[in-house]
Structures are given as C-alpha cells and as structure tokens.
DSSP file (Angstrom, degrees, kcal/mol; ACC not computed):
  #  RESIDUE AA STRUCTURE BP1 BP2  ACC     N-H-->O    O-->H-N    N-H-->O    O-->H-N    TCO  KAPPA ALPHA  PHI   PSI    X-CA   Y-CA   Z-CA
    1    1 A X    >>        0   0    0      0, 0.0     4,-2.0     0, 0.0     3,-1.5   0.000 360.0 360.0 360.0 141.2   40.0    0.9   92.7
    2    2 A X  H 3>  +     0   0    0      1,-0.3     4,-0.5     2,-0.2    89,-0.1   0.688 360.0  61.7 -76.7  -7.0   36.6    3.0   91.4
    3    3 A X  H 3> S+     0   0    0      2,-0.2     4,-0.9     1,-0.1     3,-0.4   0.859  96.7  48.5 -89.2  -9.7   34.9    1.1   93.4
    4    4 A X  H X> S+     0   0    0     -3,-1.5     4,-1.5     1,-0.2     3,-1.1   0.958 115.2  66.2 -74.3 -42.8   36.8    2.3   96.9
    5    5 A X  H 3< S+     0   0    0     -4,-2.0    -1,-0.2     1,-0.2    -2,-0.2   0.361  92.3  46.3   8.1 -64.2   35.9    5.3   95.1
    6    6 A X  H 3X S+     0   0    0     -4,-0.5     4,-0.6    -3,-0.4    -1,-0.2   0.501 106.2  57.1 -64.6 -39.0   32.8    5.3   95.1
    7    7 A X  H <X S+     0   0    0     -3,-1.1     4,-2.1    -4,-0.9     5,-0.3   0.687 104.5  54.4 -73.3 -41.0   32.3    4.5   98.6
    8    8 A X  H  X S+     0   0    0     -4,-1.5     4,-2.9     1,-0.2     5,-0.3   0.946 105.0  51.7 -92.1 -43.2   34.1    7.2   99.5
    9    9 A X  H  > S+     0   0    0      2,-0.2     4,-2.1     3,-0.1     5,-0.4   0.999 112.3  51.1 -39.7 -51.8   31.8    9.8   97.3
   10   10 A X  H >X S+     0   0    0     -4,-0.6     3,-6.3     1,-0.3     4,-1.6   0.907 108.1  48.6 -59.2 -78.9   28.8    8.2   99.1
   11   11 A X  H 3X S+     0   0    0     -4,-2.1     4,-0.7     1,-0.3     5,-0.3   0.803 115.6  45.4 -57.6 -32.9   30.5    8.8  102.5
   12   12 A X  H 3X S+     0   0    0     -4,-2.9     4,-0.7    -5,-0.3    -1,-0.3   0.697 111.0  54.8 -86.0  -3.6   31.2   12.5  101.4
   13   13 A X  H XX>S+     0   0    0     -3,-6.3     4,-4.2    -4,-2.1     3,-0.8   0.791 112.4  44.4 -80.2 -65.5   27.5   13.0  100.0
   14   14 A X  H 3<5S+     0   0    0     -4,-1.6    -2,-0.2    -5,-0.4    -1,-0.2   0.680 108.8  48.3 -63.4   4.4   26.2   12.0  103.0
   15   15 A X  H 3<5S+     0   0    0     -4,-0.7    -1,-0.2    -5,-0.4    -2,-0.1   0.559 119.4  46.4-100.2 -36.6   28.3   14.0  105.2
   16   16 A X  H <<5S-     0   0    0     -3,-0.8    -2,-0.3    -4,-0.7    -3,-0.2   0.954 108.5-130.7 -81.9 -45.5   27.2   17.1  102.4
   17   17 A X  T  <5 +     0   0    0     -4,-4.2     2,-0.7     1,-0.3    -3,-0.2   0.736  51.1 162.0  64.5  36.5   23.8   15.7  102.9
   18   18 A X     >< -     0   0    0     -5,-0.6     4,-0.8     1,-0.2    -1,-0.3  -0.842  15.3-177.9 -95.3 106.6   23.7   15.8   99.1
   19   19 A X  H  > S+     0   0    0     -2,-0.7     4,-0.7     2,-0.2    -1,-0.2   0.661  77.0  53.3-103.7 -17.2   20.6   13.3   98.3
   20   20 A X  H >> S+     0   0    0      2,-0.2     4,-2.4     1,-0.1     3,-1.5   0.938 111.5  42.0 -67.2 -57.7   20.8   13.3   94.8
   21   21 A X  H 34 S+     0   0    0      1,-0.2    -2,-0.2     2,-0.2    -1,-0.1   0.878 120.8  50.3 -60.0 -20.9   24.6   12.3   94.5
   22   22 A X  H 3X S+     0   0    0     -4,-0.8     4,-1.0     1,-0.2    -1,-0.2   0.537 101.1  60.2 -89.0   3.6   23.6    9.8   97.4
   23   23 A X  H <X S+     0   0    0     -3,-1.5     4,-1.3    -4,-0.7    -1,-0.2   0.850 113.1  33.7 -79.3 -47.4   20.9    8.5   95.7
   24   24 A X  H  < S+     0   0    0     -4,-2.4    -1,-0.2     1,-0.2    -2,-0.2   0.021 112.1  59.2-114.3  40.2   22.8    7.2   92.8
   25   25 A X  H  > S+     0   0    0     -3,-0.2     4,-0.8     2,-0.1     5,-0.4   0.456 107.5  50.5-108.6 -37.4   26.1    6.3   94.5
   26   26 A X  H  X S+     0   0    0     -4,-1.0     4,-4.7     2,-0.2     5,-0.2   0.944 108.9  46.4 -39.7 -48.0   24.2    4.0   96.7
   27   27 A X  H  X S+     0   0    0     -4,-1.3     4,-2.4     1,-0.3     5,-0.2   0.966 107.0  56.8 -72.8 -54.0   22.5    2.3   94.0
   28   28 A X  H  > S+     0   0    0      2,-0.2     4,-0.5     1,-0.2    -1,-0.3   0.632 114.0  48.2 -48.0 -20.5   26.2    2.0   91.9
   29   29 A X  H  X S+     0   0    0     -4,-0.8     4,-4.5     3,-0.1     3,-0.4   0.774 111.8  47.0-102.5 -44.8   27.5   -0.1   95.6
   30   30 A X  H  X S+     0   0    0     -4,-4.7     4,-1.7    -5,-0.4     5,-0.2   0.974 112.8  48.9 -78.0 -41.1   24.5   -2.3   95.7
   31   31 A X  H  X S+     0   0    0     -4,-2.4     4,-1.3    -5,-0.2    -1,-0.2   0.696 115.3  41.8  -5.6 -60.1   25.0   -2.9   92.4
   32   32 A X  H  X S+     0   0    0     -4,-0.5     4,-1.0    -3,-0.4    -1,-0.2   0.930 110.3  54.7 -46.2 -73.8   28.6   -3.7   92.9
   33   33 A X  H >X S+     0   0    0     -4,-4.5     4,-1.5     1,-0.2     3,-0.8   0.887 113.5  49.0 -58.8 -44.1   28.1   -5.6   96.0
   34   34 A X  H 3X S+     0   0    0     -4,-1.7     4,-2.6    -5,-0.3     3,-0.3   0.920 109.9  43.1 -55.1 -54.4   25.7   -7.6   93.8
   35   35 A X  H 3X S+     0   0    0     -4,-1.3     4,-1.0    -5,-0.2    -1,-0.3   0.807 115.4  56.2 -78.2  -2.3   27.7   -8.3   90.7
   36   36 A X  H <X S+     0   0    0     -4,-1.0     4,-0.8    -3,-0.8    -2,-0.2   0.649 105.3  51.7 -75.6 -31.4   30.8   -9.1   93.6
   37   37 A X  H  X S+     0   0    0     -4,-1.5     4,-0.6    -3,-0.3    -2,-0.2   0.811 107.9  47.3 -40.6 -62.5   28.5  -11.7   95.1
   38   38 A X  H  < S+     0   0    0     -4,-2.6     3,-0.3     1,-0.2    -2,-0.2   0.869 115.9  54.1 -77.1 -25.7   27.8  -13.6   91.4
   39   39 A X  H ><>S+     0   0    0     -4,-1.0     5,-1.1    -5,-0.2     3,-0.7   0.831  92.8  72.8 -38.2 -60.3   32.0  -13.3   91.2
   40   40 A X  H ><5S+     0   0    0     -4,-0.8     3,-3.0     1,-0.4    -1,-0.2   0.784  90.8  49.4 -40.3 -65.1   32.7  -15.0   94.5
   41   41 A X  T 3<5S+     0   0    0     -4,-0.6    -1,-0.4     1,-0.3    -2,-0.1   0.541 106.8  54.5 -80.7  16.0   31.9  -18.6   93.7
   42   42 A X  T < 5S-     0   0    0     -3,-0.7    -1,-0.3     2,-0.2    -2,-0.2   0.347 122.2-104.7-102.5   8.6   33.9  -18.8   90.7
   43   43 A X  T < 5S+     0   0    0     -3,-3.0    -3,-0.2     1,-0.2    -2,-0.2   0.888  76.6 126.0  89.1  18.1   36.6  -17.7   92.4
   44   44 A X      < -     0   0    0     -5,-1.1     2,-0.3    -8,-0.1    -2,-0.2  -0.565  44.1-135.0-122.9 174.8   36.8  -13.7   91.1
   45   45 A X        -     0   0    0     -2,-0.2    -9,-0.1    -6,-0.1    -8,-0.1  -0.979  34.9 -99.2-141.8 114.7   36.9  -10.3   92.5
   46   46 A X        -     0   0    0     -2,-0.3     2,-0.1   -10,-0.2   -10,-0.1   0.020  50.6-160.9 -44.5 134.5   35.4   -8.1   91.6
   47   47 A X     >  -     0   0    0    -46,-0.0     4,-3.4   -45,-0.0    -1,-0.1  -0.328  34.7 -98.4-114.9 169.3   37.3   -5.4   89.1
   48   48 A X  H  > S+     0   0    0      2,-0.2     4,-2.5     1,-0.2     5,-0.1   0.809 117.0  52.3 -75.1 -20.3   37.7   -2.3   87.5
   49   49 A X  H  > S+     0   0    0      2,-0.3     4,-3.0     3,-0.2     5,-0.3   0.929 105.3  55.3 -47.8 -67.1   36.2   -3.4   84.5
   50   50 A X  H >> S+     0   0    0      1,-0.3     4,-2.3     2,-0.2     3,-0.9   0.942 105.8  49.8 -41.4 -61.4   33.4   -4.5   86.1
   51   51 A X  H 3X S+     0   0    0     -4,-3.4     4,-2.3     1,-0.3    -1,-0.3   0.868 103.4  56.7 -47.6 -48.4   32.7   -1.6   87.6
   52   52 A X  H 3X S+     0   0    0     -4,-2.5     4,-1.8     1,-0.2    -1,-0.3   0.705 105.2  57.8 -65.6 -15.1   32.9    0.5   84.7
   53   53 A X  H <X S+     0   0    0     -4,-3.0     4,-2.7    -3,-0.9     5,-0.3   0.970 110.0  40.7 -44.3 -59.7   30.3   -1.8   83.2
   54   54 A X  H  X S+     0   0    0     -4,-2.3     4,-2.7    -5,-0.3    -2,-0.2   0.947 115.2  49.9 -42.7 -55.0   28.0   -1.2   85.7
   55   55 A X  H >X S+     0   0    0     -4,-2.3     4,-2.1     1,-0.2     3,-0.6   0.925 115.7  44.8 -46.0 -66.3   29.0    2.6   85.8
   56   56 A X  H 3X S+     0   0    0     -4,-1.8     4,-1.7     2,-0.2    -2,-0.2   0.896 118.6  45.4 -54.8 -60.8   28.4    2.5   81.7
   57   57 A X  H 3X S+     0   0    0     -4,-2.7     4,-3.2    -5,-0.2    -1,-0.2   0.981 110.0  52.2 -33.0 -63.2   24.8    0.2   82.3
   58   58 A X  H <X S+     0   0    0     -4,-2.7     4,-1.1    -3,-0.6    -2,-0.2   0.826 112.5  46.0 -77.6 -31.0   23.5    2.6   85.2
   59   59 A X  H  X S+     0   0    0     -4,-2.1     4,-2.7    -5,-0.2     5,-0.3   0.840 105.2  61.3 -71.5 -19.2   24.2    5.9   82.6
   60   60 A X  H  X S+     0   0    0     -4,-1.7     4,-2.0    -5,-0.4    -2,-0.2   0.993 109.6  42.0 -42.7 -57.4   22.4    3.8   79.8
   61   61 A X  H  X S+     0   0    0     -4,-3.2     4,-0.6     1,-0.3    -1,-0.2   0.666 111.1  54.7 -84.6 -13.7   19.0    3.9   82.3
   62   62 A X  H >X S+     0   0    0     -4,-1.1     3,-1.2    -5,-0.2     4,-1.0   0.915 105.8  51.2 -80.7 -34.0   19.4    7.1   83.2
   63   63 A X  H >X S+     0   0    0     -4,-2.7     4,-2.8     1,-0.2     3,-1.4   0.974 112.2  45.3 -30.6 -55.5   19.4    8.2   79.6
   64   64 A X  H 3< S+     0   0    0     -4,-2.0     4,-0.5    -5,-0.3    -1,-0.2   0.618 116.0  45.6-100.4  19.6   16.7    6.6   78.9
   65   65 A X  H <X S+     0   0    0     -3,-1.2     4,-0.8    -4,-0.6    -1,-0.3   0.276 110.9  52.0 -90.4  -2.4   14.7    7.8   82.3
   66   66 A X  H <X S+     0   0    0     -3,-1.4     4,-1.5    -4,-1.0    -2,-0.2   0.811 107.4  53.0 -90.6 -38.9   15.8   11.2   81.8
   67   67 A X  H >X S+     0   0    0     -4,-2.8     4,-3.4    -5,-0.3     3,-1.1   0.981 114.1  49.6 -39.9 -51.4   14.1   10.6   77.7
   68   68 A X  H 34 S+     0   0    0     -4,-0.5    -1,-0.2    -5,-0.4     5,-0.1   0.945 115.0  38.5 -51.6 -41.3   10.7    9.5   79.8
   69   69 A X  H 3<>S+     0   0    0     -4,-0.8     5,-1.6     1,-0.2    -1,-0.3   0.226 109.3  59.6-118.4  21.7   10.6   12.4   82.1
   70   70 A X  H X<5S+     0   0    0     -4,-1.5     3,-0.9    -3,-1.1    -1,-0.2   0.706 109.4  47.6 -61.6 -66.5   11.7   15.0   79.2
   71   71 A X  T 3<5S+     0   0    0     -4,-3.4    -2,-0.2     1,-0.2    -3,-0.1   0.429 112.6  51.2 -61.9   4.0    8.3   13.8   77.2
   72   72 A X  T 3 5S-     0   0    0      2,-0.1    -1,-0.2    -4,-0.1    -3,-0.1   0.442 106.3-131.6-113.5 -31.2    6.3   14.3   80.6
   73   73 A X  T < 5 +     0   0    0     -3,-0.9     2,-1.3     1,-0.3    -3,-0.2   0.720  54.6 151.1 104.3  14.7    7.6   17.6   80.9
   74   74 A X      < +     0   0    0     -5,-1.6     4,-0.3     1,-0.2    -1,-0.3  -0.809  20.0 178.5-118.9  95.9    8.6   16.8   84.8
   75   75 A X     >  +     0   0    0     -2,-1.3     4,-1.1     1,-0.2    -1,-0.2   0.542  64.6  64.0 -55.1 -23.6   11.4   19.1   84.8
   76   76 A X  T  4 S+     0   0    0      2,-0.2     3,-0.3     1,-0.1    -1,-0.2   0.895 102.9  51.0 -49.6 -52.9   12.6   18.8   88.1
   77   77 A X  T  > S+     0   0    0      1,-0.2     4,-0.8     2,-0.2    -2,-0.2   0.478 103.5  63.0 -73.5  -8.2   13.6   14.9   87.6
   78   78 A X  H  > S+     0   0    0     -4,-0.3     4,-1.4    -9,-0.2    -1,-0.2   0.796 109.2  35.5 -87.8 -31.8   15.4   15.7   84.7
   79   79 A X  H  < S+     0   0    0     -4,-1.1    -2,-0.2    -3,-0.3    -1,-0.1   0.294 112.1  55.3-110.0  49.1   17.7   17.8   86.3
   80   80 A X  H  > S+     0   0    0     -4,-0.1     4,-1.7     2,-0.1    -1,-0.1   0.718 111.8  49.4 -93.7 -51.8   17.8   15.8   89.3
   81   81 A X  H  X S+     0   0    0     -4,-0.8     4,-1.8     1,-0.3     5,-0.2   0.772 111.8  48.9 -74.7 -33.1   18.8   12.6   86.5
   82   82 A X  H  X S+     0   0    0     -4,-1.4     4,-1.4     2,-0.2    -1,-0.3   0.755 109.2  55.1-100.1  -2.5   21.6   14.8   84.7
   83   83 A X  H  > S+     0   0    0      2,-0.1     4,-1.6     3,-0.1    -2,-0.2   0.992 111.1  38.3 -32.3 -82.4   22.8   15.5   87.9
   84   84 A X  H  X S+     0   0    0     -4,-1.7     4,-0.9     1,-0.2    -2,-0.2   0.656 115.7  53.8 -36.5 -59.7   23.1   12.2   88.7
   85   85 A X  H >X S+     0   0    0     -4,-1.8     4,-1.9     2,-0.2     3,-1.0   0.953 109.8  52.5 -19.7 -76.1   24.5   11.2   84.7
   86   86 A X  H 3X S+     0   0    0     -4,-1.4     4,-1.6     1,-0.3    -2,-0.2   0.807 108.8  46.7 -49.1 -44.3   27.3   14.0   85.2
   87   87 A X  H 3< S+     0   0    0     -4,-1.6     4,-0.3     2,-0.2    -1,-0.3   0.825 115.3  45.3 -76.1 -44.6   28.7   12.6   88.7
   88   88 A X  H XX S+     0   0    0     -3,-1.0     3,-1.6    -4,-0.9     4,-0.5   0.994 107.9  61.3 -90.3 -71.0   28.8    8.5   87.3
   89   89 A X  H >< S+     0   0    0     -4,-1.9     3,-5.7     1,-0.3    -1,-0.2   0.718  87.3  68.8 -32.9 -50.5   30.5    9.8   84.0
   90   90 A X  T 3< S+     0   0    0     -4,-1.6    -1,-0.3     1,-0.3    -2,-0.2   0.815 106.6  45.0 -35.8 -50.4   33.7   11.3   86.0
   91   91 A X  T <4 S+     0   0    0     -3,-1.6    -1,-0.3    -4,-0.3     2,-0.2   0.465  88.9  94.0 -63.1   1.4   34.4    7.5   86.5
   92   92 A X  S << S-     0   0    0     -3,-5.7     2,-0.2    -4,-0.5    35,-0.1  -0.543  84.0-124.2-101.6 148.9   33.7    6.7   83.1
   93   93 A X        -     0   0    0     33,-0.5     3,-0.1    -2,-0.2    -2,-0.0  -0.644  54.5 -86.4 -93.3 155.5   37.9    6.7   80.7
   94   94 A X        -     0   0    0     -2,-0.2     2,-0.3     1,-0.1    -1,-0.1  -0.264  54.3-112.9 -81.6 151.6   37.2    9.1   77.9
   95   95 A X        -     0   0    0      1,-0.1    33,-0.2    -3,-0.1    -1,-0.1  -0.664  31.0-113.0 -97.6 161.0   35.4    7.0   74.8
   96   96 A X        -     0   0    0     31,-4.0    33,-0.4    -2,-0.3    -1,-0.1  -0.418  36.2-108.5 -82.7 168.7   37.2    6.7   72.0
   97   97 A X     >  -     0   0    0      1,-0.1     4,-1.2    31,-0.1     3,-0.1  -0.337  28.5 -95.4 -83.9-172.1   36.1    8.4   69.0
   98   98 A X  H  > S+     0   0    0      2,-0.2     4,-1.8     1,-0.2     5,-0.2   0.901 120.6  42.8 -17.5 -69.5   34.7    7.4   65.8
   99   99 A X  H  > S+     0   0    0      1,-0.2     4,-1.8     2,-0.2     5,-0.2   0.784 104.4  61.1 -78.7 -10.4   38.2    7.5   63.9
  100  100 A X  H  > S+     0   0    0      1,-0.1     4,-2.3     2,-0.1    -1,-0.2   0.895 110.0  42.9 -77.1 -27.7   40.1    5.8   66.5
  101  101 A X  H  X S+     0   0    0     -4,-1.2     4,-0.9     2,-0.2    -2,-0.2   0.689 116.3  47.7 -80.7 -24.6   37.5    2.5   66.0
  102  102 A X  H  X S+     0   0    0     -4,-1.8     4,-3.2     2,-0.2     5,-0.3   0.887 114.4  50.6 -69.0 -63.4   37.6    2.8   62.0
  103  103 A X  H  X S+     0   0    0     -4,-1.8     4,-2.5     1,-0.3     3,-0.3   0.955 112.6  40.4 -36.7 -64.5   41.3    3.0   62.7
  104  104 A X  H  X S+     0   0    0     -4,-2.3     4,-1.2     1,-0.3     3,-0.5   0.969 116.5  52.0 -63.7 -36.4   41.6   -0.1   65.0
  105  105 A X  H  < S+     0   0    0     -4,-0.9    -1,-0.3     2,-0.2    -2,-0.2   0.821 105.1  53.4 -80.4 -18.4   39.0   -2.3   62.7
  106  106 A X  H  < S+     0   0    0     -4,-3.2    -1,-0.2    -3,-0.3    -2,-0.2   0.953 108.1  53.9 -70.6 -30.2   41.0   -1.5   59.4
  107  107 A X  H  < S+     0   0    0     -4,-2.5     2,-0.6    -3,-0.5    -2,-0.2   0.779  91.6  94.9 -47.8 -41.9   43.8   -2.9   61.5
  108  108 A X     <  -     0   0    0     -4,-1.2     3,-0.3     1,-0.1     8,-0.0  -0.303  57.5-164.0 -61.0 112.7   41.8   -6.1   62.2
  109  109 A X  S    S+     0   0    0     -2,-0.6     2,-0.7     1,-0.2    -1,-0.1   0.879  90.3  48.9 -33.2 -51.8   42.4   -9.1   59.9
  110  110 A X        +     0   0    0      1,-0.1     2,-0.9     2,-0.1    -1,-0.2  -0.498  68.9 177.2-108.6  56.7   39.2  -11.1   60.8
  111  111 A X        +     0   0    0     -2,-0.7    29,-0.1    -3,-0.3    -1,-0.1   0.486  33.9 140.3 -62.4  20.4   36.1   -7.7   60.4
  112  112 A X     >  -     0   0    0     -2,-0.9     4,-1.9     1,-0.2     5,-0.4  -0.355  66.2-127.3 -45.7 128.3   33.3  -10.7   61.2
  113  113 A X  H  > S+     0   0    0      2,-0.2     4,-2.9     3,-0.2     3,-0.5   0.974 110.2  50.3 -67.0 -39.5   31.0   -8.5   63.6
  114  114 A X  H >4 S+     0   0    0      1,-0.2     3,-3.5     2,-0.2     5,-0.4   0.842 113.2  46.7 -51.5 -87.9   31.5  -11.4   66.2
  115  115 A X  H 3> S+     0   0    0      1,-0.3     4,-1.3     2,-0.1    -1,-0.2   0.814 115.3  39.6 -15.7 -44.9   34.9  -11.2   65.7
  116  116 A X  H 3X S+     0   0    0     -4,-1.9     4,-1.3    -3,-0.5    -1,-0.3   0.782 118.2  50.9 -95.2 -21.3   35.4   -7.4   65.9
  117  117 A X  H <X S+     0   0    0     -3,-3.5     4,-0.8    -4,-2.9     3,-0.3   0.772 114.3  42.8 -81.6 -74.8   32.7   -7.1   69.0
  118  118 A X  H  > S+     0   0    0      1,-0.3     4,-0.8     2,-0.2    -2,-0.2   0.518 107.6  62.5  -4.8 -38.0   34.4   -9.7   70.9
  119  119 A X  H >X S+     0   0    0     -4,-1.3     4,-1.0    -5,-0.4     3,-0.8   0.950 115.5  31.9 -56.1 -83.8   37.8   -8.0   69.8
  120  120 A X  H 3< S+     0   0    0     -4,-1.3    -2,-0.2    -3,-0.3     7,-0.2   0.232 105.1  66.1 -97.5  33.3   36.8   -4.7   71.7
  121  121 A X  H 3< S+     0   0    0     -4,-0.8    -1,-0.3     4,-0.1    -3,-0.2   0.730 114.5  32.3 -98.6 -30.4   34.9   -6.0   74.4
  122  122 A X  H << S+     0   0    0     -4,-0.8    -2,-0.2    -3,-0.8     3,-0.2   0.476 130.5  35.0 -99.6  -0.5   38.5   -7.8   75.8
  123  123 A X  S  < S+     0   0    0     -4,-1.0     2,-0.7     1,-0.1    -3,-0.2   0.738 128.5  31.5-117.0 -39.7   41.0   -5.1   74.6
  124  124 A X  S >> S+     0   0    0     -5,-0.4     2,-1.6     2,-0.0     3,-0.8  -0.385  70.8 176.7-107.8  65.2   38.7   -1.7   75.1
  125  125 A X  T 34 S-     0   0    0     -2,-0.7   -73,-0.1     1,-0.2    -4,-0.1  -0.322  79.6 -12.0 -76.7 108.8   36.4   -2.3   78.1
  126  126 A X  T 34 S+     0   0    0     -2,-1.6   -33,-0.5     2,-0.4    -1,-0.2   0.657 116.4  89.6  83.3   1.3   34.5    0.8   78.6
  127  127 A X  T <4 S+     0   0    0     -3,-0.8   -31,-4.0    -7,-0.2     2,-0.6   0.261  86.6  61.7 -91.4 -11.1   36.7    3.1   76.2
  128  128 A X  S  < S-     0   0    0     -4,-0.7     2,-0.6   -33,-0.2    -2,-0.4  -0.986  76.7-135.2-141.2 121.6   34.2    2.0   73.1
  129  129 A X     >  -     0   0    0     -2,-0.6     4,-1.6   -33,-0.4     5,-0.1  -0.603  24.3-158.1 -58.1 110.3   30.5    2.6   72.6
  130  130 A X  H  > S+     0   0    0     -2,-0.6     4,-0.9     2,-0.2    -1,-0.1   0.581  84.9  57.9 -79.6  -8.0   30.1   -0.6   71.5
  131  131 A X  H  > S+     0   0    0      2,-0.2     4,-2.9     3,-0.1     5,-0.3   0.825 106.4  52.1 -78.7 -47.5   26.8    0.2   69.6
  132  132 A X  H  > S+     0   0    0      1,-0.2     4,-2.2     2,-0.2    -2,-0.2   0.896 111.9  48.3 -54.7 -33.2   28.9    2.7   67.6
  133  133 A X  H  X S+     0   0    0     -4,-1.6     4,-1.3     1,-0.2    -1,-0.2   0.914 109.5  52.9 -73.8 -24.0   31.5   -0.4   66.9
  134  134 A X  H  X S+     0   0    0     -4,-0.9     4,-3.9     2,-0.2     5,-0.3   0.909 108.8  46.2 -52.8 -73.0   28.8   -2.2   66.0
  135  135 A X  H  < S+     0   0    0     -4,-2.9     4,-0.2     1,-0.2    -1,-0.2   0.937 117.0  47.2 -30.4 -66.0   27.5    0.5   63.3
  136  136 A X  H  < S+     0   0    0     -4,-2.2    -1,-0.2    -5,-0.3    -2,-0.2   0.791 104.8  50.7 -79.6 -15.6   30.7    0.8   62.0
  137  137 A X  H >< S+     0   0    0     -4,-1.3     3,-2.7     1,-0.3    -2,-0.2   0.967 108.7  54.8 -77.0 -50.0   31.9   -2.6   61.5
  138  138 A X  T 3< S+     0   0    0     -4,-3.9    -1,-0.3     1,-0.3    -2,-0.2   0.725 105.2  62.2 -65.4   4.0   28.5   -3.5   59.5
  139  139 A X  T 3         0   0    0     -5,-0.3    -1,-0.3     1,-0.2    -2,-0.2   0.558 360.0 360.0 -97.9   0.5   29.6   -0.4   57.4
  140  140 A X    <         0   0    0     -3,-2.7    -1,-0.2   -29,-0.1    -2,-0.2   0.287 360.0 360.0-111.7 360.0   32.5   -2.0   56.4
C-alpha cells in the first residue's frame, strides 16, 4: 500500500534527519490518518486511490505555493517546495497524455462532460489530469 509507503519514507527521513522530505511526508500521514478517520464509519478503508488523491491534492498546493514564493523572489522556499513536489510525484502512476484521453473519449458513446468526468474519475483515478479531460471533452 503507498500509504505503508509513506510511513516508511518518513521513518527513513528522520533517521537521515532530512527535514524537508520530513516535513511533507508527515503532513501526506496526517492527511491520510484524517481522510481514514471520515472512511471508518461508513465502513471503508482507506485505499490506494485515496491516497493518490491526496498525493495529487497536496502537489496541487504546492504548485501553487511554490507560484507565491517565485513572485516574492524567496528563493530558498522554492527550492525547498520542488524538493518536496519531486519526492510526492514518485508515488504519483505516470498521467496519461493528451492523446491517450482524446483516444478514450472518442471511444465514449455518452461525451456529456458529467458523463465523461464521472467516466474517468471511476476508471482512471490519478492517471488523468482531470482539468485537461475537462478541456478536451468541451473541445469536442
């Protein structure tokens, strides 16, 4: 599981005394522990899926804190943040490209953007930039 994974990065950051990588593998477990918590009373367990949402979430906000502290100039926390970005991607399944998602929506019968997000949010979870399916389906 990526999340045992994960844990076990943390335990080897902190044994490296590596505070960047431990900064933002802690924060990916409470995370975790959190969305494993909302799981519980419905009776789930937390998954890989889940996790690579999170993983996929937690590079979003560092994108767009590394964007803040490009325009501030504060070079040090930018490459502190693509540190941090590089190490969560390794979990991330390769995304697909552009022509493999025109391919799979010319295949679809039903191109309704509900239809076609909803489509590759249950068959490609965390293989598709889902703004990019988004893009292309209205293009169709």
């Amino acid at each position: 599981m990526i999340y045992d994974d994960l844990k076990k990065a943390n335990m080897q950051a902190m044994k490296d005394k590596d505070t960047v990588a431990r900064g933002v593998y802690t924060v990916l477990i409470n995370k975790c522990m959190l969305k494993a918590v909302e799981l519980k009373p419905q009776g789930k367990d937390l998954t890989d899926a889940d996790t690579l949402a999170i993983i996929n979430k937690t590079v979003k906000e560092l994108e767009e804190e590394l964007r803040a502290f490009k325009e501030a100039n504060r070079s040090d926390k930018v490459e502190e943040l693509e540190k941090q970005k590089l190490l969560l991607q390794t979990y991330l399944p390769k995304l697909m490209s552009e022509e493999e998602i025109i391919a799979v929506l010319n295949n679809l019968e039903d191109k309704s953007i509900k239809n076609v997000m909803m489509y590759f949010k249950t068959n490609y979870p965390g293989k598709a930039d889902m703004k990019l399916v988004s893009e292309l389906a209205k293009k169709l």
